[in-house]
C-alpha positions as CSV (number, residue, x, y, z in Angstrom):
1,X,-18.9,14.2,7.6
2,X,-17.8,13.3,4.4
3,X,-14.1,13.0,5.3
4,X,-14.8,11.1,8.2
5,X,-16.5,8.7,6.2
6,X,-13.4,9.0,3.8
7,X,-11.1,7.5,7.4
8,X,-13.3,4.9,8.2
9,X,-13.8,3.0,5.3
10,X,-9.5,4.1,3.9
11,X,-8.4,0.9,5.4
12,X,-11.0,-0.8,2.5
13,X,-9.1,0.5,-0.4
14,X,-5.7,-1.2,0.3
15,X,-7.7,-4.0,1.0
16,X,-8.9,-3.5,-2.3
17,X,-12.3,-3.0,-1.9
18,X,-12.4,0.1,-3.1
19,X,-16.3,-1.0,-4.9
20,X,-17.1,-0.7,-1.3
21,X,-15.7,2.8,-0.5
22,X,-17.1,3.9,-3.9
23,X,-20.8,2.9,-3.4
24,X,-20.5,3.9,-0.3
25,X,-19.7,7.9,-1.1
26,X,-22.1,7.6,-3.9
27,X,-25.0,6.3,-1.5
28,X,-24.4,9.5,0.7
29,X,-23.9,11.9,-1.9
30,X,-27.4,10.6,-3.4
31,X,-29.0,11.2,-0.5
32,X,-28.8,13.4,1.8
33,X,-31.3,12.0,4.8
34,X,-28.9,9.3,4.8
35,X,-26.0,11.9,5.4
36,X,-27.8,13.5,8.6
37,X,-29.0,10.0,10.2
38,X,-25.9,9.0,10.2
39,X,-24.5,12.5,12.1
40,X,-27.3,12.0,14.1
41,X,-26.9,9.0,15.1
42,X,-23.0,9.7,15.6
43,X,-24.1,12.6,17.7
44,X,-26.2,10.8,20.1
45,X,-23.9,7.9,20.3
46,X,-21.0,10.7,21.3
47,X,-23.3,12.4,23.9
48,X,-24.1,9.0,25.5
49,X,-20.3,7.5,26.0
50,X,-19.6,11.4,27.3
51,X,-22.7,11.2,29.8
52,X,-22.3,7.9,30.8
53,X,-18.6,7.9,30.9
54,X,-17.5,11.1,31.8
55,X,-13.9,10.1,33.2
56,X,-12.7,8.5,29.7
């Protein structure tokens, strides 16, 4: 989860907001509720765009 979080915020450091990127990481490192919410709600957000749109 941690690298895909690492893809979707790469685009910020050659923006140069890399203070983003970096308290970011360090939110998700700190806590690790915050780390499964997120690949839950991922998760579900997957498994509804593969129900609803099965054809994509």
């Amino acid at each position: 989860m941690k690298m895909i979080l690492s893809l979707i915020f790469h685009p910020f450091q050659f923006i140069g907001r890399s203070n983003l990127f970096t308290k970011i990481t360090e939110f998700f490192n700190k806590k690790e509720w915050a780390m499964y919410l997120l690949t839950t709600l991922l998760t579900i957000v997957a498994l509804f765009f593969i129900f609803i749109f099965p054809n994509l």
